[in-house]
Residue frames relative to the residue before (quaternion, step in Angstrom):
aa qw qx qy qz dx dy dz
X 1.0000 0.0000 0.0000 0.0000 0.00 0.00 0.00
X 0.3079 -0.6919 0.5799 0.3003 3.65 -0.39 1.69
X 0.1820 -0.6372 0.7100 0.2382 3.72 -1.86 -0.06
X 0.5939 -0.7052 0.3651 0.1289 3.39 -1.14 0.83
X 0.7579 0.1476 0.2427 0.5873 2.91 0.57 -1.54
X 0.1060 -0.8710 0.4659 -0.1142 3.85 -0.64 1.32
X 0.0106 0.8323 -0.5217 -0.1871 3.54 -0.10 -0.20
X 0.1243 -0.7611 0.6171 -0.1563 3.49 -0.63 1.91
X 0.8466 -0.3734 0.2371 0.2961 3.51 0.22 1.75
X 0.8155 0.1200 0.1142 0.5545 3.43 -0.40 -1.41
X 0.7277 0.2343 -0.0266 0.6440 4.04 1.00 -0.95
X 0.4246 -0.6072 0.6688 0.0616 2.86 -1.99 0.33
X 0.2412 -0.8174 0.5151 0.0910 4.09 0.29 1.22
X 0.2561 0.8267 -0.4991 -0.0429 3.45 -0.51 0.65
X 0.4066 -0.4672 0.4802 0.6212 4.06 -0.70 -0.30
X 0.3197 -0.5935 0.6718 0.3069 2.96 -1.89 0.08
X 0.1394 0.9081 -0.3947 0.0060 3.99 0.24 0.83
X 0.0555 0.5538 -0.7036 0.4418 3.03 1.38 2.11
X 0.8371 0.4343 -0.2455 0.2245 4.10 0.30 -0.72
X 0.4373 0.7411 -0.2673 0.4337 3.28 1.96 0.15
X 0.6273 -0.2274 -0.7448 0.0097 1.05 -1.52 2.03
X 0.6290 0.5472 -0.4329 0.3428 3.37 0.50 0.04
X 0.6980 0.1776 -0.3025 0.6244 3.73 0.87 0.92
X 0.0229 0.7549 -0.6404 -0.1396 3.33 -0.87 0.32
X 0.0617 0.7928 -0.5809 0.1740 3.88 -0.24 1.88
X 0.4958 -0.5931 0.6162 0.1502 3.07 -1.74 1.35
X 0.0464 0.7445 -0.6522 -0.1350 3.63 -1.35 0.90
X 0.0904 -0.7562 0.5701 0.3083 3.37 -0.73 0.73
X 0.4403 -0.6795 0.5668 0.1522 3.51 -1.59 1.07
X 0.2331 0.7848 -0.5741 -0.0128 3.37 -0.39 0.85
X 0.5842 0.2625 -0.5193 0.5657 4.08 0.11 1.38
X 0.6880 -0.5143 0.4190 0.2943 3.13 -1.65 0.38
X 0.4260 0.7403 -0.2409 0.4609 3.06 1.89 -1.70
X 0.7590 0.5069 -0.1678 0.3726 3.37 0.35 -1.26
X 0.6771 0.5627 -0.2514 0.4022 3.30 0.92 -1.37
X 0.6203 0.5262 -0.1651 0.5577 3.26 1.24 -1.88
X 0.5135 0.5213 -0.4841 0.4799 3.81 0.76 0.38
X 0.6630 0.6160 -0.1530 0.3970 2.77 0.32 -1.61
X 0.7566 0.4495 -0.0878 0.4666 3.53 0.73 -1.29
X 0.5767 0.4530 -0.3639 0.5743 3.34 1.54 -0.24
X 0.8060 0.3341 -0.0850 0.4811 3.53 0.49 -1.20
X 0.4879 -0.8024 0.2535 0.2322 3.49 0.89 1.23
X 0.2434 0.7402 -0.5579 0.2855 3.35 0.93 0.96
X 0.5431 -0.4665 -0.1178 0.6882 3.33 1.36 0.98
X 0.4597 -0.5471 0.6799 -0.1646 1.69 -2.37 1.48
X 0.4498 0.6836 -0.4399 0.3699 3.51 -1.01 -0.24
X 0.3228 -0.7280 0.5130 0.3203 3.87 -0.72 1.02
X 0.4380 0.6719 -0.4102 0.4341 4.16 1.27 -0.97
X 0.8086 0.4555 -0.0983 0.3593 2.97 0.14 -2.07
X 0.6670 0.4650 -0.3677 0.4514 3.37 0.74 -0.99
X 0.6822 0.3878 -0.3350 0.5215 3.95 0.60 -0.82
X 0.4082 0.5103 -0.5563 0.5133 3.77 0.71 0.47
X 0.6780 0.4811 -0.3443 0.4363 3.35 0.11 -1.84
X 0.7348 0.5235 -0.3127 0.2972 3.46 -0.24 -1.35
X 0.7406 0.4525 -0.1983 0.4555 3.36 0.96 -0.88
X 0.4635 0.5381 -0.3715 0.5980 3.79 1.43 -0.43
X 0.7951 0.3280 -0.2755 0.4293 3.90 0.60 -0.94
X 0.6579 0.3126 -0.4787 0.4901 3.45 0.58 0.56
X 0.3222 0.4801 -0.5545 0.5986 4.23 1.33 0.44
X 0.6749 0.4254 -0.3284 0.5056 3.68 -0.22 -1.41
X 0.7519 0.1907 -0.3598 0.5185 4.29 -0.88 -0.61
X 0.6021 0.5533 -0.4844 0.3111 3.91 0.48 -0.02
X 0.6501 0.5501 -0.1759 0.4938 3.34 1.40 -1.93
X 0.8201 0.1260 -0.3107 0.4637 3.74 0.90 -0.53
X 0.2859 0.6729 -0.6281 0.2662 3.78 0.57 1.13
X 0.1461 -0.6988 0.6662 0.2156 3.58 -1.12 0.65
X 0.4986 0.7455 -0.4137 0.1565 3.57 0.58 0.68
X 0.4048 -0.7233 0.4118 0.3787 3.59 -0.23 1.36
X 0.8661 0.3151 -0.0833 0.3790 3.49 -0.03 -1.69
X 0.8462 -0.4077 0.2495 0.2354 2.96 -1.44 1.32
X 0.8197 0.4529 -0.1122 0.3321 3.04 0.57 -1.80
X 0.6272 0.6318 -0.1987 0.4098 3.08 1.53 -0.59
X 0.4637 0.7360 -0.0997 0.4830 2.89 1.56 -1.80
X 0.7307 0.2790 -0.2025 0.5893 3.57 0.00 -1.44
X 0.8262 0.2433 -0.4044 0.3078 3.88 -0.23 0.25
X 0.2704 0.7082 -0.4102 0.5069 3.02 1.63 0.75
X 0.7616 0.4265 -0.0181 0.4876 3.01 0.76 -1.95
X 0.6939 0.4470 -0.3762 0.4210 3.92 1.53 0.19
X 0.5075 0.6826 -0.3016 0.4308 2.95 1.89 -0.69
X 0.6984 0.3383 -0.3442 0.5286 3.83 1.01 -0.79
X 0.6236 0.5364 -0.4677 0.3235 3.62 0.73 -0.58
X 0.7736 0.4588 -0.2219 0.3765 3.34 1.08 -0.93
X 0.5800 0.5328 -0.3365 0.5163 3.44 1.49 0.21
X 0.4207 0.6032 -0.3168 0.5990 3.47 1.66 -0.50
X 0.8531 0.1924 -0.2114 0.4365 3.77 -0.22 -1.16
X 0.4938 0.4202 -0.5668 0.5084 4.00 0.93 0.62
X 0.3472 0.6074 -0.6427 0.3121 4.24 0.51 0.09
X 0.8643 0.1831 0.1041 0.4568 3.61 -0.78 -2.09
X 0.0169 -0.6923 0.7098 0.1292 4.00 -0.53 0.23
X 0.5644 0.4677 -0.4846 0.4775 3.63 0.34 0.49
X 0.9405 0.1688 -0.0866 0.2819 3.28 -0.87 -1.08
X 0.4358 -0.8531 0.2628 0.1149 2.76 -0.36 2.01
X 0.5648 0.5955 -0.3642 0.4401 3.63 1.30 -0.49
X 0.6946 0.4453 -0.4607 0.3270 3.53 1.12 1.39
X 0.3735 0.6119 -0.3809 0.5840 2.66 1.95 0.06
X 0.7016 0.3539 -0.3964 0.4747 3.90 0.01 -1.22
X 0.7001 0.5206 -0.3376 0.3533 4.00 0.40 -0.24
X 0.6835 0.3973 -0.3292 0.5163 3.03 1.31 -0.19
X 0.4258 0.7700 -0.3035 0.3658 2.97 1.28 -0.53
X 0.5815 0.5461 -0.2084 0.5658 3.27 0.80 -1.57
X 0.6524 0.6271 -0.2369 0.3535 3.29 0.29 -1.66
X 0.7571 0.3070 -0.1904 0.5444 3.58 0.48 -1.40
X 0.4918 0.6984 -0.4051 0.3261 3.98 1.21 -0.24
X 0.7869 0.3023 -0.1258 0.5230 3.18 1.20 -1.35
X 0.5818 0.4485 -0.5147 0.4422 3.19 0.86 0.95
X 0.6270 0.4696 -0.3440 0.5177 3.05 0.90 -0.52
X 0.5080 0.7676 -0.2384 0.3095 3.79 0.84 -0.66
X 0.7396 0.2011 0.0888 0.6362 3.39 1.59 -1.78
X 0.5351 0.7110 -0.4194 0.1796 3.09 1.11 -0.21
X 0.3898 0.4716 -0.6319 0.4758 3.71 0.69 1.60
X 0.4639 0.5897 -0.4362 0.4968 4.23 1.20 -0.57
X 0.5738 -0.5316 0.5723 0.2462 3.55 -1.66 0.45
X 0.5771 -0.6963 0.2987 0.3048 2.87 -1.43 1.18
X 0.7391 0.3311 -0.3494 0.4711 3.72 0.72 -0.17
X 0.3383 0.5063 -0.5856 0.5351 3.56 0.71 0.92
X 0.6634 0.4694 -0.3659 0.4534 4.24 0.34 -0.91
X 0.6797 0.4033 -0.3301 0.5162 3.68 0.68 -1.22
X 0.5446 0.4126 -0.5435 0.4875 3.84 0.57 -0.14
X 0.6919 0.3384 -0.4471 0.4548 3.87 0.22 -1.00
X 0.6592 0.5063 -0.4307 0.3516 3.61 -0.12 -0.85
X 0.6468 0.5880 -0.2500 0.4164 3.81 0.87 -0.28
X 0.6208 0.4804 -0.1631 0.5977 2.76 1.29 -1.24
X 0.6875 0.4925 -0.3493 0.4033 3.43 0.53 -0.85
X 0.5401 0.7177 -0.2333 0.3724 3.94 1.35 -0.94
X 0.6465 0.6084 -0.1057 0.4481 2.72 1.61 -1.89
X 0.5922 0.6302 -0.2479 0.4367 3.12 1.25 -1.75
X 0.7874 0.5354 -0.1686 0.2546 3.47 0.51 -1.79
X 0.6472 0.6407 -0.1181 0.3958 2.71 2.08 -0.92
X 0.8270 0.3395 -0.1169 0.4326 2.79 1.71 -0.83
X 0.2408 0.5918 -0.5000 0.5847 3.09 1.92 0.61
X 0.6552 0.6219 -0.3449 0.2549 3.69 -0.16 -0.59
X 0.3946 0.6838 -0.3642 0.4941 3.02 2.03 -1.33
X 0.9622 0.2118 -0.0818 0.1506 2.54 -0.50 -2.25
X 0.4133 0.6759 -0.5000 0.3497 3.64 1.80 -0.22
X 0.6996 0.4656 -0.3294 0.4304 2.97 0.87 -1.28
X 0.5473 0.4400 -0.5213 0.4848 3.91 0.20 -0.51
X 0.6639 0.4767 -0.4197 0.3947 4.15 0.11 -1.19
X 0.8013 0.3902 -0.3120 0.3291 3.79 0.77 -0.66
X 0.3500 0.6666 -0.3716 0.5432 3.39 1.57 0.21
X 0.9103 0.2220 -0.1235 0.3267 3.25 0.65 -1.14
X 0.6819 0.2769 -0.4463 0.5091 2.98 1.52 0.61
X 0.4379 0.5448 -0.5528 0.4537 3.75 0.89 0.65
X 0.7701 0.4234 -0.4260 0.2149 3.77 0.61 -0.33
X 0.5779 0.6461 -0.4268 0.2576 2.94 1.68 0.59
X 0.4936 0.6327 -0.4482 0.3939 2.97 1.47 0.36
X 0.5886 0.5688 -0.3721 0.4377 4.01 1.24 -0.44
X 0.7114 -0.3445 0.5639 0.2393 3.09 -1.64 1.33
X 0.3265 -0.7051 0.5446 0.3157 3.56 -1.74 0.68
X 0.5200 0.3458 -0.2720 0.7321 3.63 2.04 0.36
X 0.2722 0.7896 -0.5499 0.0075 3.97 -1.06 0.55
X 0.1773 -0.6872 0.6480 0.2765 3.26 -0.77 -0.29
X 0.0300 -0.7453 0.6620 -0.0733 3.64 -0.90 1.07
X 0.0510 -0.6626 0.7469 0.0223 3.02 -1.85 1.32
X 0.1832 -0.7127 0.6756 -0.0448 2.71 -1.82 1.39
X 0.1900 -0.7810 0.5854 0.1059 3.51 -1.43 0.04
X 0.7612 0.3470 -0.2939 0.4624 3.39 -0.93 0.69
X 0.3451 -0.6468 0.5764 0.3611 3.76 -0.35 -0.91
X 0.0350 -0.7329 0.6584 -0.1680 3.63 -0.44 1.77
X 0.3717 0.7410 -0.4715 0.3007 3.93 0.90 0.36
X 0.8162 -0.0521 0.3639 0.4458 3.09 -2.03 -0.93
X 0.6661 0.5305 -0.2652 0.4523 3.62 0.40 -1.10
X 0.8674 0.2542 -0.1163 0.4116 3.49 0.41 -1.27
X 0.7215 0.4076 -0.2574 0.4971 3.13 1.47 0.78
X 0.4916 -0.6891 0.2251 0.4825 3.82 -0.28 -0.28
X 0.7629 -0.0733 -0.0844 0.6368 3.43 1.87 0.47
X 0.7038 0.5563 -0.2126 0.3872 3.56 -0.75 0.79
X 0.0999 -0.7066 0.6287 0.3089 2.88 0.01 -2.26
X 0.4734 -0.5643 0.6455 0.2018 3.27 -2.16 0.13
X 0.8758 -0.0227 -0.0671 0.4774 3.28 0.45 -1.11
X 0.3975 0.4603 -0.5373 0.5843 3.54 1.25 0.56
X 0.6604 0.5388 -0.4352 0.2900 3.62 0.47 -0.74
X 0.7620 0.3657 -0.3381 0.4139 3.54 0.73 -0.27
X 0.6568 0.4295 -0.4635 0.4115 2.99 1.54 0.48
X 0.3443 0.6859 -0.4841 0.4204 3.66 1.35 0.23
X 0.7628 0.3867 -0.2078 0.4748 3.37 0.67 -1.46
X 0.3820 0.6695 -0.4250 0.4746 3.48 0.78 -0.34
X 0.8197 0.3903 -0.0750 0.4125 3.45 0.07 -2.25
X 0.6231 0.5433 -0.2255 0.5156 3.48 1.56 -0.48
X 0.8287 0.2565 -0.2344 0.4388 3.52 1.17 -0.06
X 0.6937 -0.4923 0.0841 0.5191 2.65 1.35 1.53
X 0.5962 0.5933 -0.3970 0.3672 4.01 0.77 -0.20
X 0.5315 -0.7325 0.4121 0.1057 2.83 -1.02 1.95
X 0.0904 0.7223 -0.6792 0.0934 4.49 0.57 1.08
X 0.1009 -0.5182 0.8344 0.1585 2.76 -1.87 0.74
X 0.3765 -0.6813 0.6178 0.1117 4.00 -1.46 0.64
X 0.0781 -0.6787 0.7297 0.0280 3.55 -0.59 1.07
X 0.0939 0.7441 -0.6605 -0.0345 4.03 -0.38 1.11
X 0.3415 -0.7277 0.5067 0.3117 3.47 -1.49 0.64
X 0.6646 -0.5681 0.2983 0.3827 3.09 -1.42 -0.10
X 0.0833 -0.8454 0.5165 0.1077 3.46 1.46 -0.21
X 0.2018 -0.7043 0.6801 -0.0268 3.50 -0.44 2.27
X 0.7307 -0.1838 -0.5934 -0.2830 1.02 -2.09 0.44
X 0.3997 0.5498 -0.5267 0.5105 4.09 0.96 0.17
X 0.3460 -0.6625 0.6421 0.1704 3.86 0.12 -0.52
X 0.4576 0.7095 -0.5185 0.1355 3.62 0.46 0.34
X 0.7451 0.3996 -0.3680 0.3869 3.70 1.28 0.60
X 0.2976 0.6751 -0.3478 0.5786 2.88 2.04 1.02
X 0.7892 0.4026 -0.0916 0.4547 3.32 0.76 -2.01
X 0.8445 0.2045 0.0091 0.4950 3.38 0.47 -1.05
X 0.7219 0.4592 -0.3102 0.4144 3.71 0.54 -0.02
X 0.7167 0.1109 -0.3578 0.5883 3.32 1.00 -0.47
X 0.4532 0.5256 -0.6052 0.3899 3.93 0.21 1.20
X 0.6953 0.4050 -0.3240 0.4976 3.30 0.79 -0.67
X 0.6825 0.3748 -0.3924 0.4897 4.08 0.86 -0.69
X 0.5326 0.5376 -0.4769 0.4471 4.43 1.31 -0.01
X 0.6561 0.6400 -0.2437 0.3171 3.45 1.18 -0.78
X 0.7862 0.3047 -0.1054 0.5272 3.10 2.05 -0.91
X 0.6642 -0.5337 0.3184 0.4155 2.91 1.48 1.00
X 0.5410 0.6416 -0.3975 0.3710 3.67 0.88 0.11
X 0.5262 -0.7394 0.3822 0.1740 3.30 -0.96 0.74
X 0.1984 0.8859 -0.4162 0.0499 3.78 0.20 1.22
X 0.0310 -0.7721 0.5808 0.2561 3.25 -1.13 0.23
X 0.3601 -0.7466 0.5033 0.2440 3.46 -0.92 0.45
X 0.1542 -0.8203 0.5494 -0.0378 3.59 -0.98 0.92
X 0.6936 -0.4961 0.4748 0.2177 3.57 -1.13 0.49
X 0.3369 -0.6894 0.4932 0.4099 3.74 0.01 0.73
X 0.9095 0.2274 -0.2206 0.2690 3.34 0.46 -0.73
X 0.1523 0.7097 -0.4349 0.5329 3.00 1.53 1.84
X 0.5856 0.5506 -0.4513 0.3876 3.59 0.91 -0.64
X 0.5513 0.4022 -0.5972 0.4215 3.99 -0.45 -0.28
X 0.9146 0.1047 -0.2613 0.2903 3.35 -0.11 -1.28
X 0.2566 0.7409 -0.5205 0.3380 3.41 0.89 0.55
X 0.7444 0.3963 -0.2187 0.4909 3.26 0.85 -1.83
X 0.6585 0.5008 -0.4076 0.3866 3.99 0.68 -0.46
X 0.6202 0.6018 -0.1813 0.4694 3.62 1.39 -1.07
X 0.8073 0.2890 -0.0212 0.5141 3.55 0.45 -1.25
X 0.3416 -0.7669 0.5122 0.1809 3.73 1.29 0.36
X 0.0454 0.7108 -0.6578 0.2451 3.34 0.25 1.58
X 0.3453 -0.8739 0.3336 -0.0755 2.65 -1.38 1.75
X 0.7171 -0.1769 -0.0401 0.6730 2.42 2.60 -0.51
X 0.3509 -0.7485 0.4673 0.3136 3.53 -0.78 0.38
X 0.1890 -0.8139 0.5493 -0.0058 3.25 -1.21 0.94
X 0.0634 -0.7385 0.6568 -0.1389 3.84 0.33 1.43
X 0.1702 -0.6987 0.6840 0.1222 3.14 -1.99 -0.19
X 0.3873 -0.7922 0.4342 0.1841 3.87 -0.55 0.58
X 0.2307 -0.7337 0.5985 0.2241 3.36 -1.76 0.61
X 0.7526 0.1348 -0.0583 0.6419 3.95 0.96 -0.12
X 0.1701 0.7084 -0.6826 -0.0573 3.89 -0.72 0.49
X 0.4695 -0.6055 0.5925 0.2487 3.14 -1.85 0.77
X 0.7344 -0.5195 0.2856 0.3306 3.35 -1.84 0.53
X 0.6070 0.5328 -0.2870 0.5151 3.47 1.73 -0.69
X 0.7761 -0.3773 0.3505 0.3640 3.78 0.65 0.01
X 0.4851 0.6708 -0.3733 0.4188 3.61 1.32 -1.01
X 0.0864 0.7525 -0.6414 0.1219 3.49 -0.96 0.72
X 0.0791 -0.6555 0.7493 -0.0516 3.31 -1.77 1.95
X 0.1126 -0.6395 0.7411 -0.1706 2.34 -1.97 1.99
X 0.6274 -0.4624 0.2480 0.5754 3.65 -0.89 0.25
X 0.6368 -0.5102 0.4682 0.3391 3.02 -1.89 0.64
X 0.5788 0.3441 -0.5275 0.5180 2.85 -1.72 1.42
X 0.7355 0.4595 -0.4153 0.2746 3.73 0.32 -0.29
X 0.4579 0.5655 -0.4272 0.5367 3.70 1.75 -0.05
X 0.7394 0.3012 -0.3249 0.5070 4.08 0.64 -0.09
X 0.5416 0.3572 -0.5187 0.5568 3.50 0.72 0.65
X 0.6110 0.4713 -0.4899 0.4057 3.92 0.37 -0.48
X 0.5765 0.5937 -0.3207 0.4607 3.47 1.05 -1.25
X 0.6743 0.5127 -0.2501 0.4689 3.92 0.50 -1.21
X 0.7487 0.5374 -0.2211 0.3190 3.24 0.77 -1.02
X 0.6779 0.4819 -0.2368 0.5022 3.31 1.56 -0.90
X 0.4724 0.6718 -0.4005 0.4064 3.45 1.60 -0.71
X 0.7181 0.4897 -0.1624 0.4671 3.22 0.94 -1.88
X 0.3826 -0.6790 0.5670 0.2667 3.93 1.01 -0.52
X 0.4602 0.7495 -0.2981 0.3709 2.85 1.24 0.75
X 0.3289 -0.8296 0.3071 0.3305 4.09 0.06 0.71
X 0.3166 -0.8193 0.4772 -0.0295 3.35 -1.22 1.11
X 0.1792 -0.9148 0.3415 -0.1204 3.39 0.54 2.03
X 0.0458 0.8219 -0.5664 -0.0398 3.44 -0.66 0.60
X 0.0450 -0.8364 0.5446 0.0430 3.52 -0.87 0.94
X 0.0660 -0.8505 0.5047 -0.1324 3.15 -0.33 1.41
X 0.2593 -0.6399 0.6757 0.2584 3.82 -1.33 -0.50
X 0.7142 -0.5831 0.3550 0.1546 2.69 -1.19 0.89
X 0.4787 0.5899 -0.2932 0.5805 3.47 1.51 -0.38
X 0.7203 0.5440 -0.2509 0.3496 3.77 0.95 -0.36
X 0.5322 0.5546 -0.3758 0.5177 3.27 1.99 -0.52
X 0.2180 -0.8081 0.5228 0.1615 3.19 -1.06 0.47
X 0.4241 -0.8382 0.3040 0.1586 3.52 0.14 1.27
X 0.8039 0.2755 -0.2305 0.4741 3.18 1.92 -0.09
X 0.5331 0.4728 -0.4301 0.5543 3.06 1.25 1.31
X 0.5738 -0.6324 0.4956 0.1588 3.41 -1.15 1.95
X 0.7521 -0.2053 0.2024 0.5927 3.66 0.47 -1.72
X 0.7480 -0.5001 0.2227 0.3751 3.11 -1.61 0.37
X 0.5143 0.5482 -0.5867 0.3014 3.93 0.78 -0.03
X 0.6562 0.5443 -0.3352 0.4009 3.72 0.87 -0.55
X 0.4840 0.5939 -0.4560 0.4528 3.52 1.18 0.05
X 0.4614 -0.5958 0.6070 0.2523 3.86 -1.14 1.38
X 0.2057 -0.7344 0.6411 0.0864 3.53 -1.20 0.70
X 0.1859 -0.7602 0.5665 0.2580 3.79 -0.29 0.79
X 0.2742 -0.7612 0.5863 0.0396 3.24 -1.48 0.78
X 0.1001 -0.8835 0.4478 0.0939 3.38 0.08 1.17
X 0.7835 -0.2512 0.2949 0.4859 3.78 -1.85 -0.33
X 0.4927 -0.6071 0.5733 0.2448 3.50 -1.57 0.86
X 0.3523 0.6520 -0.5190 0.4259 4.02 1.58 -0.28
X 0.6609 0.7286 -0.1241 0.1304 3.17 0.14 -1.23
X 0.6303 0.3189 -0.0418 0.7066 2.81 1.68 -1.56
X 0.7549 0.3036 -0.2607 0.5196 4.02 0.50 -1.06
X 0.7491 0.3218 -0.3583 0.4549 3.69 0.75 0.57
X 0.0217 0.7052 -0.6509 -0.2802 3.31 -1.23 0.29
X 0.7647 -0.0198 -0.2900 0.5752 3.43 -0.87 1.34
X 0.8194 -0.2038 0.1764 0.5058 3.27 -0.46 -1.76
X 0.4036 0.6927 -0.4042 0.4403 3.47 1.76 0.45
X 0.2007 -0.7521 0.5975 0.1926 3.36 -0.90 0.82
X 0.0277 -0.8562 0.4849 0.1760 3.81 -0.52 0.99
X 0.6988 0.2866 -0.2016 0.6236 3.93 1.16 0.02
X 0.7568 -0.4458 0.2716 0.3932 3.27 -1.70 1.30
X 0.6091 -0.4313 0.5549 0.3676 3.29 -1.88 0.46
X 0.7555 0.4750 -0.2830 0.3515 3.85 0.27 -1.22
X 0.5566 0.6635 -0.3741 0.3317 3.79 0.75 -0.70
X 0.4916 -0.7104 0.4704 0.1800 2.75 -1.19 1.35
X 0.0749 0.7975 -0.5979 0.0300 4.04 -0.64 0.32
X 0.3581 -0.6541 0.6648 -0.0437 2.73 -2.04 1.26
X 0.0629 0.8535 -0.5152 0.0466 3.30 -0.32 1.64
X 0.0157 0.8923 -0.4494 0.0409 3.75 0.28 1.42
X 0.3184 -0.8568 0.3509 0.2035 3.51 0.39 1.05
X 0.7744 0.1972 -0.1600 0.5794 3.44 1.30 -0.34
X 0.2029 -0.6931 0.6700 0.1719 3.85 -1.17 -0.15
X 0.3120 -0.7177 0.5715 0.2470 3.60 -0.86 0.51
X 0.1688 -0.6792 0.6897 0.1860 4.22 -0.43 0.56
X 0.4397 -0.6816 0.5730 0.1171 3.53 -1.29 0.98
X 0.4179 -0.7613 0.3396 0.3611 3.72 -0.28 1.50
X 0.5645 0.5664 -0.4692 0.3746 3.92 0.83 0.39
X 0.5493 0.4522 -0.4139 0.5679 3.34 1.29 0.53
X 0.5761 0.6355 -0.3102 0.4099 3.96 0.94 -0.66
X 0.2147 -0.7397 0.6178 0.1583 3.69 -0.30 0.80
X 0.9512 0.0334 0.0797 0.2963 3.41 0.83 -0.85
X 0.0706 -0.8114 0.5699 0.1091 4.07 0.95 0.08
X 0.3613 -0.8053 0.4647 -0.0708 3.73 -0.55 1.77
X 0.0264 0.8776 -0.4763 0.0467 3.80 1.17 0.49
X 0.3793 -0.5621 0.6259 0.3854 3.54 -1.60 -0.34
X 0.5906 0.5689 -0.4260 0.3821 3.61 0.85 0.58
X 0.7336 -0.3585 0.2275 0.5306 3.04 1.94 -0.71
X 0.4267 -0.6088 0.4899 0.4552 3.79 -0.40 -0.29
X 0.3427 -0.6999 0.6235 0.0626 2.98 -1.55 1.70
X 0.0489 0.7400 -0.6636 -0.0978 4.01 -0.55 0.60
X 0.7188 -0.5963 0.2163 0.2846 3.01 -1.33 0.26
X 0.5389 0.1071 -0.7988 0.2451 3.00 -2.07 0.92
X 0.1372 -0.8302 0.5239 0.1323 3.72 -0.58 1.04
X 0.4080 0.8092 -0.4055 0.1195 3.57 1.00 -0.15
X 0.5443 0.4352 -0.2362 0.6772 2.86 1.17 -2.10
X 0.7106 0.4302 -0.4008 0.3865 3.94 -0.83 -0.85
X 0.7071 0.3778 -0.3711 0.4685 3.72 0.44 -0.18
X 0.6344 0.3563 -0.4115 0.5488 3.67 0.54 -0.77
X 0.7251 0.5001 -0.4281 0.2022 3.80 0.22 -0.12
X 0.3181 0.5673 -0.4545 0.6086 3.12 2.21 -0.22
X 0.8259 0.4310 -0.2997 0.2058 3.68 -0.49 -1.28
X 0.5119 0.5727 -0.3979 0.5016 3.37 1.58 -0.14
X 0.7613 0.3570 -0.2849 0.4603 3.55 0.48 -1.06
X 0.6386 0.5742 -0.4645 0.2161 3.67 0.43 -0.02
C-alpha cells in the first residue's frame, strides 16, 4: 500500500502523481510556497490527502519561522494559511485542516513561540494519523454493504493516493478484497486529468485487485452489460442535506445508476461534511485551465479558438445517493437529521 504524503522534519515527502504511472518520484516539499503549488497543480490531489498536506504546511512555515514574538509568529502563520486555502475552493477537508491549524495557535497564544510550533506539529502529525485510521474505519464499514461476489464501478481515484493511507472508496474495496470477497473493479477514465486511468487502476494493479478500465462514456452500458452491482465514488465537500461534490462526471453515474437500479455509494470522513452548507448549490465549484480540456499532455486535440468549460467537480443530489459511508457508520437515506447528528458529536 503506496503512502502519499509524509512528514520528514524539515520537508514534506510527497508522490508526484502528474507522472503516474510511468514514473513513480518522491518530492520533498520544503516552503509552503511550494506546497501550495503543488496543491494547485495536482501533484497531489485528493480531498483526505489534500487536508493532510495543508496541515504539514502550516507545521512546516511554523518549524522554519525564526520569529520570537507571538505577534509576529501568528502572521507568519496567516500568510501560509491563507495561501494554502486560495489552492482548491472545493474540497472542504482543507479548510477544516487549517482550521484546526489556526485553532492551536490561536488557542496558546499566551505559551512561547516554539512551544506552539511543537503543538502545531504535533497536531499535523495527529491529523495525519487520524486519516489512517478513518480511512481503515470506512473500508470497514462500507464493505458491509458489498456482495460476497460484485462487480464495482468507480471514478476518479479515492485510494491510497488520495488520502494519507488506505483510501475512502478504494478503501472499502481493499477491505472488501481482504475479507476474502471475490470484487472485480470497473474504474473510469475520468477526463480530462485521467486520474482513473493514471492512478487508480495502478494503485488497485499494485494490490492485486482486479481492474478494468473503461471510457467515461462507457459507463451506462457497462453497468447494463457487466451487471454492476454498485457504484463506489468518494467526495470532496458534502452538504448538510446529503448533496455531495466529486469530480465531474460523478452526477451522470449517480443518474445511470438509478436508471440501472443500481446502488450509489459514497465513502467519505467526516471532515468532508461541511457544516455550513444546507445543499449542494452552495458548494464553490473550482474551475480549472482550458489546457486541460484542448490538450492531452502536450498534444493539442481541439482548435486554439474554442470556447471550453473546465468544472472540476459536479455536485450529485442526495436523491440519487443510496448511501454516504462515514467512520461513524453508514448514512442511508433521509440524511439530514443523520448528518447534523454526526456534526454535533464531532
Amino acid at each position: 500500500m503506496i503512502r502519499s504524503i509524509e512528514w520528514k522534519g524539515n520537508s514534506i515527502k510527497i508522490i508526484n502523481q502528474k507522472l503516474l504511472p510511468t514514473k513513480l518520484v518522491y518530492v520533498n516539499i520544503k516552503t509552503t510556497k511550494e506546497l501550495a503549488s503543488a496543491i494547485s497543480d495536482l501533484t497531489i490531489r485528493g480531498a483526505p490527502a489534500i487536508g493532510v498536506a495543508a496541515a504539514f504546511g502550516v507545521a512546516l512555515e511554523a518549524n522554519l519561522s525564526k520569529e520570537k514574538s507571538f505577534k509576529r509568529f501568528r502572521l507568519k502563520m496567516e500568510k501560509a494559511i491563507s495561501l494554502l486555502s486560495n489552492t482548491r475552493p472545493t474540497a472542504f477537508n482543507l479548510f477544516w485542516a487549517l482550521k484546526r491549524m489556526r485553532e492551536i495557535i490561536e488557542s496558546n497564544k499566551n505559551k512561547e513561540v516554539h512551544h506552539i510550533k511543537r503543538l502545531l506539529i504535533e497536531e499535523a502529525l495527529k491529523i495525519h494519523k487520524e486519516d489512517e485510521k478513518i480511512c481503515k474505519k470506512i473500508g470497514e464499514n462500507g464493505s458491509r454493504l458489498i456482495p460476497q461476489k460484485a462487480n464495482i464501478m468507480t471514478h476518479c481515484n479515492a485510494g491510497s493516493l488520495a488520502t494519507s493511507y488506505w483510501g475512502t472508496a478504494l478503501g472499502v474495496i481493499y477491505t472488501s478484497v481482504k475479507k476474502g470477497k471475490k470484487i472485480r473493479v470497473f474504474a473510469t477514465e475520468t477526463r480530462p486529468l485521467l486520474q482513473g486511468a493514471r492512478l487508480t487502476t495502478w494503485e488497485l494493479l499494485l494490490n492485486g485487485v482486479d481492474v478494468t478500465l473503461i471510457t467515461d462514456n462507457e459507463a451506462g452500458f457497462i453497468m447494463k452489460k457487466e451487471d454492476i452491482d454498485c457504484v463506489v465514488v468518494g467526495a470532496d465537500r458534502i452538504a448538510t442535506n446529503g448533496d455531495v461534490a466529486n469530480k465531474i462526471g460523478t452526477y451522470s453515474l449517480a443518474i445511470l445508476a438509478k436508471e440501472h437500479r443500481i446502488p450509489f455509494y459514497v465513502a467519505a470522513p467526516t471532515s468532508t461534511f461541511d457544516p455550513s452548507i444546507k445543499r449542494g448549490e452552495e458548494i464553490p465549484i473550482e474551475q480549472r485551465s482550458r489546457d486541460e480540456i484542448v490538450k492531452i499532455g502536450t498534444t493539442r486535440i481541439a482548435p486554439d479558438d474554442v470556447n471550453v468549460r473546465n468544472y472540476a467537480f459536479d455536485v450529485t443530489p442526495a436523491r440519487y445517493i443510496s448511501a454516504i459511508v462515514t467512520e461513524k457508520g453508514i448514512l442511508k437515506t433521509p440524511f439530514k437529521k443523520k448528518i447534523s447528528s454526526i456534526l454535533g458529536r464531532r
